[in-house]
C-alpha positions in Angstrom: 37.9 -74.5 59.4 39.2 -76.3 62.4 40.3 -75.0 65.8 43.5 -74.5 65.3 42.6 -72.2 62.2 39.5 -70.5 64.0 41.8 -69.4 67.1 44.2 -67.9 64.7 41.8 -65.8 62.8 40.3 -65.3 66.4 43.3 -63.8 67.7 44.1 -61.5 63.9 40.9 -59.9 64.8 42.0 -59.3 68.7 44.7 -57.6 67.6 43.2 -55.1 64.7 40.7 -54.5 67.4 43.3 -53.3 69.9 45.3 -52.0 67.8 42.2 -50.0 66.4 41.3 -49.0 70.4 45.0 -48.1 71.7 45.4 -45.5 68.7 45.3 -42.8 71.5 41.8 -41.8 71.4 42.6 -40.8 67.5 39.7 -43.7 66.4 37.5 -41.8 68.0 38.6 -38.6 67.1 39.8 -37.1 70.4 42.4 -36.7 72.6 46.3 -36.2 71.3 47.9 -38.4 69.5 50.7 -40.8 71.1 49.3 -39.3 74.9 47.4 -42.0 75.2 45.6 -39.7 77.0 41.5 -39.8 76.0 39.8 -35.9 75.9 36.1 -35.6 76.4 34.6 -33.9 73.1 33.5 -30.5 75.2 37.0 -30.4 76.4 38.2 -30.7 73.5 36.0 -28.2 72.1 37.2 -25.6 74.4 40.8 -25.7 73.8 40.1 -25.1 70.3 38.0 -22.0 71.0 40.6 -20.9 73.5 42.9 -21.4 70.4 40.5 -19.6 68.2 40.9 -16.9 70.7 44.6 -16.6 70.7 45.1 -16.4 67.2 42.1 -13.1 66.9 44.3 -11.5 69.6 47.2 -12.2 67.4 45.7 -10.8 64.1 44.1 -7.8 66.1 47.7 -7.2 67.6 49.1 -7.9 64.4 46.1 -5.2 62.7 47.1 -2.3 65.5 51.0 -2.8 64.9 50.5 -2.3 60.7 48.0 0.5 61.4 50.7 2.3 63.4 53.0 1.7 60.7 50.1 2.9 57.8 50.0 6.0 60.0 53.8 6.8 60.8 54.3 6.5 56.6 51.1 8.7 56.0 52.9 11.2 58.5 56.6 11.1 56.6 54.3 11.6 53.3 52.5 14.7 54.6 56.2 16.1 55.6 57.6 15.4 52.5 54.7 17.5 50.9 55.0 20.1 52.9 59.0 20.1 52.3 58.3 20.1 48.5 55.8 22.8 48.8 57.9 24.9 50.7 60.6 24.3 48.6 58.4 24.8 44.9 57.3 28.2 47.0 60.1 29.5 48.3 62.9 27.9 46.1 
């Protein structure tokens, strides 16, 4: 191979290398992707379990507001037994 050839292979390899190291921390598995911006794996870490926590306080929000429901269609139930009752008893 001469120099020529050797500088151009040389310079391939500088580019899939930078290419490879300005992929916004993604190579390396952190930080967000086109920031550019590079995200220390504890901090990264954290926002996920702060995450994590959001979405629980979702579901248990989510949990409490169907439960309410579960108990305002048990209590139309018991009034429409009562109703029929009254009306099997007294009709």
């Amino acid at each position: 191979m001469d120099d020529e050839q050797e500088a151009i292979v040389q310079e391939e390899d500088n580019d899939q290398g930078q290419g490879a190291d300005q992929s916004d921390g993604v190579a390396a598995g952190h930080g967000v992707a086109g920031s550019g911006f590079y995200q220390p794996p504890a901090l990264r870490k954290n926002e996920q379990a702060i995450d994590l926590i959001d979405q629980i306080h979702n579901i248990r929000s989510y949990i409490l507001m169907l439960s309410e429901t579960v108990s305002e269609i048990q209590e139309r139930i018991e009034r429409l037994e009562k109703a029929i009752q009254g009306d099997v008893y007294y009709g």
